[in-house]
SEPAVO-791311 format. One record per atom (N, C-alpha, C, O, CB): atom name; y, z, x; residue in one letter. Coordinates in nm, 2 decimals, padded with zeros to 4 digits. Atoms other than C-alpha are relative to their C-alpha. Glycine has a CB too. Example, Ala and Ser with C-alpha at 12.3 -4.5 7.8 and 13.67 -1.06 7.14 Angstrom:
# residues 2
N	-00.12	00.00	00.09	a
CA	-00.45	00.78	01.23	a
C	00.12	00.00	00.09	a
O	00.12	00.07	00.19	a
CB	00.00	00.12	-00.10	a
N	-00.11	00.00	-00.09	s
CA	-00.11	00.71	01.37	s
C	00.11	00.08	-00.08	s
O	00.22	00.09	-00.03	s
CB	00.05	-00.14	00.04	s
END
This chain:
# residues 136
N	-00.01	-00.11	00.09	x
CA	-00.84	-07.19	-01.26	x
C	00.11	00.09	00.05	x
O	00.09	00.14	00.16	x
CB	-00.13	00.08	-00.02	x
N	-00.13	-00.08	-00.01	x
CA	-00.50	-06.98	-01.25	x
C	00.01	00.11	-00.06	x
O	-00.08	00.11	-00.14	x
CB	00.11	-00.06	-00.04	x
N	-00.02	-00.09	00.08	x
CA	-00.40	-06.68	-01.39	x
C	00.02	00.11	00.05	x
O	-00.07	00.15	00.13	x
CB	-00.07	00.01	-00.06	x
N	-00.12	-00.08	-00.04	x
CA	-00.17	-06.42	-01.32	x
C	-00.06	00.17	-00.01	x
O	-00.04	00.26	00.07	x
CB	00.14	-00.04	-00.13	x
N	00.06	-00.15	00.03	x
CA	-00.36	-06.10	-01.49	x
C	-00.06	00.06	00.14	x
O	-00.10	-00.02	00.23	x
CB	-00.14	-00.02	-00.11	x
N	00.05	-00.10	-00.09	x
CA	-00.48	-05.81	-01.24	x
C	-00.16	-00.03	-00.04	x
O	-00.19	-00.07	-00.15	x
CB	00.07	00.16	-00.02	x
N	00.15	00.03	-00.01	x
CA	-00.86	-05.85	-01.18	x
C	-00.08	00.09	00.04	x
O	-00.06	00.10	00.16	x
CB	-00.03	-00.10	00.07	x
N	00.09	-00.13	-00.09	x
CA	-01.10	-05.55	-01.08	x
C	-00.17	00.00	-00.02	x
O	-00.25	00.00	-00.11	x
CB	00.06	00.18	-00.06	x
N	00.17	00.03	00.00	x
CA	-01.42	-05.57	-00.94	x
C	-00.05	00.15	-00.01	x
O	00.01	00.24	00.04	x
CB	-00.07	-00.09	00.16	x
N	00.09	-00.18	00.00	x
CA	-01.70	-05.24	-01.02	x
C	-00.10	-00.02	00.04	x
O	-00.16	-00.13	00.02	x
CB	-00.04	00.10	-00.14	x
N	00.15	00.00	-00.01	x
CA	-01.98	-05.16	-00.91	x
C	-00.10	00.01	-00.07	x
O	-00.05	00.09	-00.16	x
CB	-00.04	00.06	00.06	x
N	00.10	-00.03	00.14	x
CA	-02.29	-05.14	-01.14	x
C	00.01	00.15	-00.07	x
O	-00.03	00.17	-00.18	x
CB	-00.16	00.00	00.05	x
N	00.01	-00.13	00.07	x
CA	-02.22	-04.75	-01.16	x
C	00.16	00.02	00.00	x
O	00.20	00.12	-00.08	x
CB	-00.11	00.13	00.09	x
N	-00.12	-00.04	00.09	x
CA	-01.84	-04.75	-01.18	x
C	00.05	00.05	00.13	x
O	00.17	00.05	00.11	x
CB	-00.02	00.09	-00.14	x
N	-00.07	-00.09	-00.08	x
CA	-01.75	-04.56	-00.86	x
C	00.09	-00.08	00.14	x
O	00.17	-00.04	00.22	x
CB	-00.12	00.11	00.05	x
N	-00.10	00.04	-00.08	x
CA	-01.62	-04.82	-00.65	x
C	00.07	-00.14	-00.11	x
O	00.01	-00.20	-00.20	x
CB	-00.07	-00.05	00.18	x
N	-00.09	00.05	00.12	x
CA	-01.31	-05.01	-00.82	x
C	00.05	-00.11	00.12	x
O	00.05	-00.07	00.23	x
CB	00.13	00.13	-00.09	x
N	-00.08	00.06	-00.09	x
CA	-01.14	-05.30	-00.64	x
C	00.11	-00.10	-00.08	x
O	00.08	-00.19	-00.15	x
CB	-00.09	-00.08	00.09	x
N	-00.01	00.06	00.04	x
CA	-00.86	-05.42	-00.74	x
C	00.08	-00.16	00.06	x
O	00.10	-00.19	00.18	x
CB	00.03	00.08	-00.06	x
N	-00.01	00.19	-00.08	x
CA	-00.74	-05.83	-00.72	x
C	00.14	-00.04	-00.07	x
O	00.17	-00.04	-00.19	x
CB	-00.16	-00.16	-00.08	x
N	-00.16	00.06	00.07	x
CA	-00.37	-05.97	-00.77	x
C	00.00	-00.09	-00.07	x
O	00.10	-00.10	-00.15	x
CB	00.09	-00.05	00.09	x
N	00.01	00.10	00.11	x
CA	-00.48	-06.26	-00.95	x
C	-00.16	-00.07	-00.01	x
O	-00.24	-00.01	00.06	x
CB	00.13	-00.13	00.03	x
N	00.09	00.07	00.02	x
CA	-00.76	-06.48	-01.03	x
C	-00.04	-00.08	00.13	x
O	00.05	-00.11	00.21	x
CB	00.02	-00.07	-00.10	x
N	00.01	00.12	-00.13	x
CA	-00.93	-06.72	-00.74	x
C	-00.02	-00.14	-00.06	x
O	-00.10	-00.17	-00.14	x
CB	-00.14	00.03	00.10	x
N	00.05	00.06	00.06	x
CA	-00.87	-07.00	-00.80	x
C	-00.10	-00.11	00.07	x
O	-00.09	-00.23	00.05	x
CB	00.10	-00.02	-00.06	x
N	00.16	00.08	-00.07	x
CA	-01.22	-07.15	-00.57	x
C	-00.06	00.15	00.03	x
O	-00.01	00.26	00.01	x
CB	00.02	-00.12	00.20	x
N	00.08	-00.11	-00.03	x
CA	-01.49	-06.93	-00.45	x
C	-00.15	-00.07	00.11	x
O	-00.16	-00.19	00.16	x
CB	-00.06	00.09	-00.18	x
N	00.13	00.02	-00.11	x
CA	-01.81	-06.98	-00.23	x
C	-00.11	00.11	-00.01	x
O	-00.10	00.22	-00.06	x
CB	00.05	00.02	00.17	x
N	00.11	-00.01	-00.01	x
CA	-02.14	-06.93	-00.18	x
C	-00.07	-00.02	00.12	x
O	-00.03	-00.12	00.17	x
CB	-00.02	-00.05	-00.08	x
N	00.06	00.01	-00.10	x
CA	-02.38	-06.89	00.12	x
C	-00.12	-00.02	00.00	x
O	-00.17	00.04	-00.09	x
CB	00.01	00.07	00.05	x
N	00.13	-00.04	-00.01	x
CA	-02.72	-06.95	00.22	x
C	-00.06	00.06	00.09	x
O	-00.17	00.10	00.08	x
CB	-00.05	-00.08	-00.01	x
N	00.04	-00.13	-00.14	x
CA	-02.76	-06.74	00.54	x
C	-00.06	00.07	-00.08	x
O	-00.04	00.08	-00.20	x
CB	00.12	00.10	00.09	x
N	00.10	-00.06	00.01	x
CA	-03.03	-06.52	00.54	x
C	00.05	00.13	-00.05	x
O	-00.05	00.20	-00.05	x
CB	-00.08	00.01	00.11	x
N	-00.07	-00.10	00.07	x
CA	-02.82	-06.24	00.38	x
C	00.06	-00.07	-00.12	x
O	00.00	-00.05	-00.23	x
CB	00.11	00.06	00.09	x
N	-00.05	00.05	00.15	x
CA	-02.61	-06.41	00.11	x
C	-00.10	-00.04	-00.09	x
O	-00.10	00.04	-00.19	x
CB	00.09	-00.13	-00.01	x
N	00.08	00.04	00.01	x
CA	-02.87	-06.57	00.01	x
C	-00.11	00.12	-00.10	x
O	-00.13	00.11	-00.22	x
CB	-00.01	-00.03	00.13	x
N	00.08	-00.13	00.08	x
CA	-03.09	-06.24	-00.10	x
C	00.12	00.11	-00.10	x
O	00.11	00.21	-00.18	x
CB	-00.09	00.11	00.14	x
N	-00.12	-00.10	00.12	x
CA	-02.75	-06.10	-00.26	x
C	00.08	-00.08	-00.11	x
O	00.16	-00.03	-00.19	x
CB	00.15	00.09	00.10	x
N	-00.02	00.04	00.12	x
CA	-02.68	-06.39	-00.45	x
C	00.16	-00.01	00.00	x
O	00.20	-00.10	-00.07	x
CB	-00.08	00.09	-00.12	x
N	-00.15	-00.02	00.01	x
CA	-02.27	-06.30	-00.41	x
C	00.07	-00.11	-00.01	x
O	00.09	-00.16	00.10	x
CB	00.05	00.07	00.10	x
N	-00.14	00.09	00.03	x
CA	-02.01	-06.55	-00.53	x
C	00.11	00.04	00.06	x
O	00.16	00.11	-00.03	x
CB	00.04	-00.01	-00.12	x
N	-00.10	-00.04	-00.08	x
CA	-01.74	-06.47	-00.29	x
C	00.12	-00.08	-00.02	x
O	00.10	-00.21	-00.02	x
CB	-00.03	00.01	00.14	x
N	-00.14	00.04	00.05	x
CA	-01.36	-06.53	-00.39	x
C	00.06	00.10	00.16	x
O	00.01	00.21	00.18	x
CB	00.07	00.07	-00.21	x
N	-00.10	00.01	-00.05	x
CA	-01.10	-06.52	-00.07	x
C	00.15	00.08	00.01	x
O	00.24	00.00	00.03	x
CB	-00.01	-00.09	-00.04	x
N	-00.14	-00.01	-00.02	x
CA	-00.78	-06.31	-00.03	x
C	00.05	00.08	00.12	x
O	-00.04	00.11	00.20	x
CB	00.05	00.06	-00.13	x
N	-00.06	-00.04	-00.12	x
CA	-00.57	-06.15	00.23	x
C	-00.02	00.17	-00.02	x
O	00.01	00.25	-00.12	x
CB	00.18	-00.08	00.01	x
N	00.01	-00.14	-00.02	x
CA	-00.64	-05.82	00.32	x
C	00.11	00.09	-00.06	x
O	00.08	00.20	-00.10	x
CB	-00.01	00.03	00.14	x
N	-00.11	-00.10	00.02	x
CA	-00.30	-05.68	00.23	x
C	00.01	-00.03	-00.17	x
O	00.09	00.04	-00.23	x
CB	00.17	-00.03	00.10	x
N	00.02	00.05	00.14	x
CA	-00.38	-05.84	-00.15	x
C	-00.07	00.08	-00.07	x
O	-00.04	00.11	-00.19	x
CB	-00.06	-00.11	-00.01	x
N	00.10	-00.10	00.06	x
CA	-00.67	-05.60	-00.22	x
C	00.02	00.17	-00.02	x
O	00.01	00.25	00.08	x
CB	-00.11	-00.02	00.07	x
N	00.03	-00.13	-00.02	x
CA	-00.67	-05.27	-00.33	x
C	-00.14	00.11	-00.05	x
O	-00.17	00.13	-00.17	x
CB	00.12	00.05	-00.04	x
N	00.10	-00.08	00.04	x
CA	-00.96	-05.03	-00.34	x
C	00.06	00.13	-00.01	x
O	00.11	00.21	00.06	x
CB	-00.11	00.01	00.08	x
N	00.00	-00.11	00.08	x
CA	-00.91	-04.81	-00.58	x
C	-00.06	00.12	00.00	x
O	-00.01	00.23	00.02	x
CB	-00.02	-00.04	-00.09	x
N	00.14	-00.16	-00.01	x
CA	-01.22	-04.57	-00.58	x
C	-00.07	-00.09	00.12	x
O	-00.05	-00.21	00.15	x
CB	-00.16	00.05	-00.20	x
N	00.09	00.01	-00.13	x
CA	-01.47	-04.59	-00.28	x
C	-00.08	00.10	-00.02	x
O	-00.08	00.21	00.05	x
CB	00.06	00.02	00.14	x
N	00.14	-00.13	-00.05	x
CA	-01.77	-04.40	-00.34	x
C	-00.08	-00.04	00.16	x
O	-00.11	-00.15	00.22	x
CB	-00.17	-00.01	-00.16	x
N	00.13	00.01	-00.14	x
CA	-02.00	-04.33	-00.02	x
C	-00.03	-00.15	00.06	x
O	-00.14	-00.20	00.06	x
CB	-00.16	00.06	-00.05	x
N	00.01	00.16	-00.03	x
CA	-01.90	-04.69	00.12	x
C	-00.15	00.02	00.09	x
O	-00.19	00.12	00.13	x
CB	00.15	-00.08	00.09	x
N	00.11	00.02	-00.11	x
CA	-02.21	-04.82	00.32	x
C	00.03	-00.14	00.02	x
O	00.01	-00.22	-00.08	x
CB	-00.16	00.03	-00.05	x
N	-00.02	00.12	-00.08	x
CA	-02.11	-05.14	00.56	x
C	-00.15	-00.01	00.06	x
O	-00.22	00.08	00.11	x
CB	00.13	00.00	00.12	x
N	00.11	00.15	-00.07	x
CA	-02.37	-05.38	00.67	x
C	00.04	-00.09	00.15	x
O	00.11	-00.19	00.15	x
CB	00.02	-00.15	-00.14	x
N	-00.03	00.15	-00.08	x
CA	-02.34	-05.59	00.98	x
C	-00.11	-00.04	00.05	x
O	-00.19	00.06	00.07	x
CB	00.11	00.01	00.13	x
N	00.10	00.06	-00.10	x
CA	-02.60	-05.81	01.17	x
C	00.08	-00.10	00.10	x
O	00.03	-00.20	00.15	x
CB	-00.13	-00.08	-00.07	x
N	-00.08	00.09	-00.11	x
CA	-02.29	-05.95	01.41	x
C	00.06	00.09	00.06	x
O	00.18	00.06	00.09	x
CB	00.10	-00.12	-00.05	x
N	-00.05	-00.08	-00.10	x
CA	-02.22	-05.63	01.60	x
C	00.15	00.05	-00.14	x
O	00.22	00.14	-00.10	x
CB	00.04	-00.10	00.20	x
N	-00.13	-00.05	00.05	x
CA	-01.93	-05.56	01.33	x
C	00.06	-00.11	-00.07	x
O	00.11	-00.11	-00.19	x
CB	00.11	00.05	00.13	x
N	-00.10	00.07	00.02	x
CA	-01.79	-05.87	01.33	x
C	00.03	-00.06	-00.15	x
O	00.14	-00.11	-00.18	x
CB	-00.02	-00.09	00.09	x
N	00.00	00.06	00.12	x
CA	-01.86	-05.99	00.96	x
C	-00.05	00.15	-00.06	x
O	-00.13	00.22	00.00	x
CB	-00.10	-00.14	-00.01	x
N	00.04	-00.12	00.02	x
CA	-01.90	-05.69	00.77	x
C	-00.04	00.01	-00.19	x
O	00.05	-00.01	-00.28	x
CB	00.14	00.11	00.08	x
N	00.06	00.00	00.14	x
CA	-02.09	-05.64	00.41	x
C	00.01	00.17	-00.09	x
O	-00.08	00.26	-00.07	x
CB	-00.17	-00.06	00.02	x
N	-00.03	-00.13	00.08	x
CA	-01.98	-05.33	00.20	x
C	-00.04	00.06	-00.15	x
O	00.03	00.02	-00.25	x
CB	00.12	-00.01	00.01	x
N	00.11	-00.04	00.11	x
CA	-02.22	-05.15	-00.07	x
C	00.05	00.11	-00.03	x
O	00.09	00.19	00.04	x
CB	-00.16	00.03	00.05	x
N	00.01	-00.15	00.04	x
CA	-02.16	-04.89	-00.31	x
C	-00.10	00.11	00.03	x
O	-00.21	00.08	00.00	x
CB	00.00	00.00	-00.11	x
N	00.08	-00.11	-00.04	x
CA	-02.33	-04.56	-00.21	x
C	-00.08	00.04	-00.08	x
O	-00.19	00.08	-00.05	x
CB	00.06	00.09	00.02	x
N	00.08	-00.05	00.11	x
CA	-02.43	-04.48	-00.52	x
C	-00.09	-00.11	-00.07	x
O	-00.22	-00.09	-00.07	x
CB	00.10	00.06	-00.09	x
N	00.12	00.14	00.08	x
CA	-02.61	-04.81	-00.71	x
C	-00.06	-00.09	00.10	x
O	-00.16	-00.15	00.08	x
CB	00.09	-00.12	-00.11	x
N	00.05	00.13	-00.08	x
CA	-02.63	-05.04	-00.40	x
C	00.10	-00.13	-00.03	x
O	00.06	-00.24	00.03	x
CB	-00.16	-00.03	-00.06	x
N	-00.05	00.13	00.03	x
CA	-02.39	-05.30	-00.52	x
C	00.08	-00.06	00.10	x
O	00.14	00.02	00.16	x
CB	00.07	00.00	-00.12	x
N	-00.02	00.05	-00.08	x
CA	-02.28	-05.54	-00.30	x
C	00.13	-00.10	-00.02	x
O	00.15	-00.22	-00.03	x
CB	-00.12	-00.04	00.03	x
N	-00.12	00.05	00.03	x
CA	-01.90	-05.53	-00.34	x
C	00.13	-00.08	00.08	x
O	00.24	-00.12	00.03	x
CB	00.04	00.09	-00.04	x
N	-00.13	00.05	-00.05	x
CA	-01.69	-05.68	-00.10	x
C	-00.06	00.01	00.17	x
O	-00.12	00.11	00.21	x
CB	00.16	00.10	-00.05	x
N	-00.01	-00.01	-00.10	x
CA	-01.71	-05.78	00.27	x
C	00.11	-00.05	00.09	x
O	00.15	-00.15	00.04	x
CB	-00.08	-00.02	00.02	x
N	-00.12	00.03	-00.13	x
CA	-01.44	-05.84	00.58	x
C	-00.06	-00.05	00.12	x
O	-00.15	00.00	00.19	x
CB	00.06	00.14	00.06	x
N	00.07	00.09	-00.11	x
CA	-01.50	-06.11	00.83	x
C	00.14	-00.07	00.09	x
O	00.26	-00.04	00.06	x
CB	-00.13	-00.13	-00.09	x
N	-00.13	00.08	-00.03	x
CA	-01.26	-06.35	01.05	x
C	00.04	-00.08	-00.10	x
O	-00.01	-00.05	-00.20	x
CB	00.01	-00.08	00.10	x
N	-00.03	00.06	00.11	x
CA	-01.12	-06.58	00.84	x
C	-00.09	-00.17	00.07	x
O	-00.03	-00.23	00.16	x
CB	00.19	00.00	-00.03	x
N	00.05	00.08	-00.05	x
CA	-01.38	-06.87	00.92	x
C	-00.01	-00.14	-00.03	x
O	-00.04	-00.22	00.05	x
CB	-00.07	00.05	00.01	x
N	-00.11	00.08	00.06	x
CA	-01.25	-07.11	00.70	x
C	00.11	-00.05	00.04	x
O	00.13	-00.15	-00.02	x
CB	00.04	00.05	-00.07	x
N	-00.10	-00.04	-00.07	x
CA	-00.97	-07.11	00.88	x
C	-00.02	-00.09	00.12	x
O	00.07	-00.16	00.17	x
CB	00.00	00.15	00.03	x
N	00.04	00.08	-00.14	x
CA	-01.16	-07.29	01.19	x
C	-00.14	-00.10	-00.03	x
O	-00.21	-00.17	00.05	x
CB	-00.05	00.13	00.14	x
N	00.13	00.07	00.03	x
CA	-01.45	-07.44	01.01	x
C	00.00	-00.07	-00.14	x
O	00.07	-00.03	-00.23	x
CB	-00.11	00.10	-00.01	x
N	00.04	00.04	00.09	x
CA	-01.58	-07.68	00.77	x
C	-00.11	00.12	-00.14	x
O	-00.17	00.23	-00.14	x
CB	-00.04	-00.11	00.08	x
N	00.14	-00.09	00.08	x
CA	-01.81	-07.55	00.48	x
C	-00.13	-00.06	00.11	x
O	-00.17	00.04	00.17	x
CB	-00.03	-00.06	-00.21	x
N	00.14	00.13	-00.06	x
CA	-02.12	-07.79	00.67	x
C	-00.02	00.13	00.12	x
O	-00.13	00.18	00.12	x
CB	00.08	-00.24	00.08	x
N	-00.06	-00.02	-00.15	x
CA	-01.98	-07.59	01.01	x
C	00.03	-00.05	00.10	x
O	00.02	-00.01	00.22	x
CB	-00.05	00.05	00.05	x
N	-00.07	00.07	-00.12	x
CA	-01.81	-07.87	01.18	x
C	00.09	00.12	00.02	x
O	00.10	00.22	-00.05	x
CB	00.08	-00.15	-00.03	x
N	-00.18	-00.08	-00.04	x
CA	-01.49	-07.71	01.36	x
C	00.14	-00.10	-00.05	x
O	00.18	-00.22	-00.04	x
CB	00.02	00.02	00.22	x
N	-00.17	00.05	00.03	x
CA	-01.16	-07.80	01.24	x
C	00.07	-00.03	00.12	x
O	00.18	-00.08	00.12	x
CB	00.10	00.12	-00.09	x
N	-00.06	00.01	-00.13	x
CA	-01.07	-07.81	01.57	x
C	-00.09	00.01	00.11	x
O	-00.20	-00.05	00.11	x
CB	00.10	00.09	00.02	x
N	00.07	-00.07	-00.08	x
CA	-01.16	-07.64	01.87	x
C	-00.16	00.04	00.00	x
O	-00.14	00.11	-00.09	x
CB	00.07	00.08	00.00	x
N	00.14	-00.02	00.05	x
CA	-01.59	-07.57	01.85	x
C	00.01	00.17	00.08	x
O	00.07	00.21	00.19	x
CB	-00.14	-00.14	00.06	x
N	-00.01	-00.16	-00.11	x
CA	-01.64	-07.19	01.96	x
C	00.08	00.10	-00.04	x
O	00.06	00.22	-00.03	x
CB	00.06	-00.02	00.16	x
N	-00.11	-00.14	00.01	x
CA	-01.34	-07.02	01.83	x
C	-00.07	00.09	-00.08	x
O	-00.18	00.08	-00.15	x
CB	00.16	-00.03	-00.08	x
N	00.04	-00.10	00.09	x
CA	-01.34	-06.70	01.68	x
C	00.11	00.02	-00.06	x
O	00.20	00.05	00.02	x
CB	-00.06	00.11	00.04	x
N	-00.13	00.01	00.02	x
CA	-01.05	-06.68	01.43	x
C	00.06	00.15	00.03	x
O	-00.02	00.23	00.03	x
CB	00.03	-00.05	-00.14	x
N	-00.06	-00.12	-00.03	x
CA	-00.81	-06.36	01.51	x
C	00.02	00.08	-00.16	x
O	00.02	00.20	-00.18	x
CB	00.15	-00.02	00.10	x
N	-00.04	-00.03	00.14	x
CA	-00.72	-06.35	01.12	x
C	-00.13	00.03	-00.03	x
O	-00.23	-00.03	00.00	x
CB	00.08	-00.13	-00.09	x
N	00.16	-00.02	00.09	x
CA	-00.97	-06.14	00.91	x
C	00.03	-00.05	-00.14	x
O	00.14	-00.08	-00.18	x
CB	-00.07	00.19	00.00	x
N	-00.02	00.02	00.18	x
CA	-00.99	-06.20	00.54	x
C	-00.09	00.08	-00.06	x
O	-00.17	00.14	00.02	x
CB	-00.03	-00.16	-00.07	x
N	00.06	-00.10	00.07	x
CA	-01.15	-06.01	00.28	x
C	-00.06	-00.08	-00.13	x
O	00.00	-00.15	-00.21	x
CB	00.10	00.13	-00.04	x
N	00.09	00.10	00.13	x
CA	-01.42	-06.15	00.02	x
C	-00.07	00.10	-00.10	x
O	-00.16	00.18	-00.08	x
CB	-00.15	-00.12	00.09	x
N	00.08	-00.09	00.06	x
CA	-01.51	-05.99	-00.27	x
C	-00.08	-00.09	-00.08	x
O	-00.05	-00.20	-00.10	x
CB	00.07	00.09	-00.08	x
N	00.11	00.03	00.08	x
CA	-01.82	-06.05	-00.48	x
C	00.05	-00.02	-00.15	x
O	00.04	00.08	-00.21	x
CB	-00.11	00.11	00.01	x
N	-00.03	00.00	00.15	x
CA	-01.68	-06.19	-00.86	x
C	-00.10	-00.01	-00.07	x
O	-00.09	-00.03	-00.19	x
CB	00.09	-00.08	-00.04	x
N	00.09	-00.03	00.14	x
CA	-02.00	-06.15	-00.99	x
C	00.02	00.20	00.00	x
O	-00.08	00.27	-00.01	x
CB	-00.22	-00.06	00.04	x
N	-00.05	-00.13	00.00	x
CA	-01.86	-05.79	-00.99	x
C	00.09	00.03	-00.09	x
O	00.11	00.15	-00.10	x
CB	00.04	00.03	00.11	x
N	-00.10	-00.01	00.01	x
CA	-01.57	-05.83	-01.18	x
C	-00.09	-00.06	-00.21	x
O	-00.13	-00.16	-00.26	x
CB	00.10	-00.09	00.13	x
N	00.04	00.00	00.12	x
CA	-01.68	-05.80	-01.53	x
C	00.05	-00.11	-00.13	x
O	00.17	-00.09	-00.16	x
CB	00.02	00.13	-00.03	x
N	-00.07	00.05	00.10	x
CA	-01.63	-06.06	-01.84	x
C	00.08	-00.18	00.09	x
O	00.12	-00.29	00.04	x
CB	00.13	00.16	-00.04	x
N	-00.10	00.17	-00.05	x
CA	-01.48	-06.36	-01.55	x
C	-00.13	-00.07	-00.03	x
O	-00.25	-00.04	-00.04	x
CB	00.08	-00.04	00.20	x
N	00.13	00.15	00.05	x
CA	-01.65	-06.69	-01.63	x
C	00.00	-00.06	00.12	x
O	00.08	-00.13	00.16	x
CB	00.05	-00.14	-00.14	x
N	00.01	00.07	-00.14	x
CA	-01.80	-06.78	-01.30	x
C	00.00	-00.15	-00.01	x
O	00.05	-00.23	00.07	x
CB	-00.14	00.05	00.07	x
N	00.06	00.17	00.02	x
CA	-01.93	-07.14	-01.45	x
C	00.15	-00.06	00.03	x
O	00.18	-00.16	00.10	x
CB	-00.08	-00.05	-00.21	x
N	-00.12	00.09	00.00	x
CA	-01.58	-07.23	-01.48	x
C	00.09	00.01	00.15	x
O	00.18	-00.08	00.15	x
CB	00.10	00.05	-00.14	x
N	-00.04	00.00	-00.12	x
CA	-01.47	-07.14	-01.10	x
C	-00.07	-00.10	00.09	x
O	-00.19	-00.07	00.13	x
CB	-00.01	00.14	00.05	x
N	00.01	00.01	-00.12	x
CA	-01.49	-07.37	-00.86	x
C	-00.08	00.06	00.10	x
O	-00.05	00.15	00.17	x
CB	00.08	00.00	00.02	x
N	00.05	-00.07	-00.14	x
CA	-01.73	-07.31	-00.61	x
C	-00.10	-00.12	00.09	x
O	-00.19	-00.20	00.05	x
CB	-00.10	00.17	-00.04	x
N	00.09	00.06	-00.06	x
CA	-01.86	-07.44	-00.30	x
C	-00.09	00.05	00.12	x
O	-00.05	00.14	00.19	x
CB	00.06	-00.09	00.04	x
N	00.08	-00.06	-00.08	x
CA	-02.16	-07.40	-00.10	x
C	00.03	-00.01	00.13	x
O	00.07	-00.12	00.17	x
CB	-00.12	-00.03	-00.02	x
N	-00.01	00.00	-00.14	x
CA	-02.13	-07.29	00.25	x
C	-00.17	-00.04	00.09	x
O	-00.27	-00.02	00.02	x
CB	00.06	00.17	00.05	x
N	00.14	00.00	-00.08	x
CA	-02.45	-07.37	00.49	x
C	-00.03	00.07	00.08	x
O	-00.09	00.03	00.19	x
CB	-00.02	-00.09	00.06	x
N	-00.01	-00.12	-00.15	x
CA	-02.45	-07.03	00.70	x
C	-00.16	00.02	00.08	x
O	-00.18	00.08	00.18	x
CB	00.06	00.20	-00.08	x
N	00.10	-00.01	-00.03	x
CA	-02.82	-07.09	00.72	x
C	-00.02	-00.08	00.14	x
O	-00.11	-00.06	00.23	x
CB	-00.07	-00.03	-00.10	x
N	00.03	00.17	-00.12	x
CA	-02.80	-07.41	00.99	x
C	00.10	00.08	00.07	x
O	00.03	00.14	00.16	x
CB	00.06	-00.21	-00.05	x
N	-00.06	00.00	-00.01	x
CA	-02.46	-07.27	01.09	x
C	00.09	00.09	00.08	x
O	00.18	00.06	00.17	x
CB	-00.01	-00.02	-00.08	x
N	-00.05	-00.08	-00.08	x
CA	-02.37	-06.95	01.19	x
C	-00.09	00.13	00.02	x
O	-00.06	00.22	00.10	x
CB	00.13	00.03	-00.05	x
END
């Protein structure tokens, strides 16, 4: 799935805005003991790709000291976007290593939630499950 249009994710009450340079075209899914209870479809891009627009009363999440980080609107709770290494990057979906076993990538990436993003047709994205439950 391609497509060129600007894309912006909201939160249930409207106060945080994000916006996306184009469409993804894959996305992912987790089952770790967090994704998992938030259900998030996560689409992929480079930190300098995104812009947040509005930011109400962000509230970050971590249970890895920082390192993976889950970011909630203040106001509704919605569970719009988080910043992690790029783990992908050094791993399978399964969590073989692409290489090296152990690394930690230096590259972060930025994953927003497109069940956020009002009107996109998730059915038709590509997506594959990660195993963060066994994994990481």
């Amino acid at each position: 799935m391609t497509q060129s249009t600007l894309l912006t994710a909201i939160c249930h009450c409207g106060a945080t805005r994000i916006e996306l340079p184009r469409a993804p075209e894959e996305a992912r899914t987790c089952n770790c003991s967090f994704c998992h209870r938030t259900g998030a479809v996560w689409a992929y891009f480079d930190p300098a790709e995104v812009t947040i627009a509005t930011q109400a009363q962000d509230r970050v999440y971590s249970a890895s000291g920082g390192m993976n980080q889950h970011h909630f609107c203040g106001h509704c709770g919605g569970n719009t976007h988080g910043d992690s290494p790029d783990w992908a990057s050094a791993y399978n979906a399964d969590g073989t290593p692409k290489g090296e076993a152990g690394v930690v990538p230096k590259k972060r990436i930025f994953a927003v939630n497109m069940r956020m993003v009002d009107g996109f047709d998730l059915a038709a994205l590509p997506t594959e499950a990660m195993d963060g439950r066994n994994n990481w």
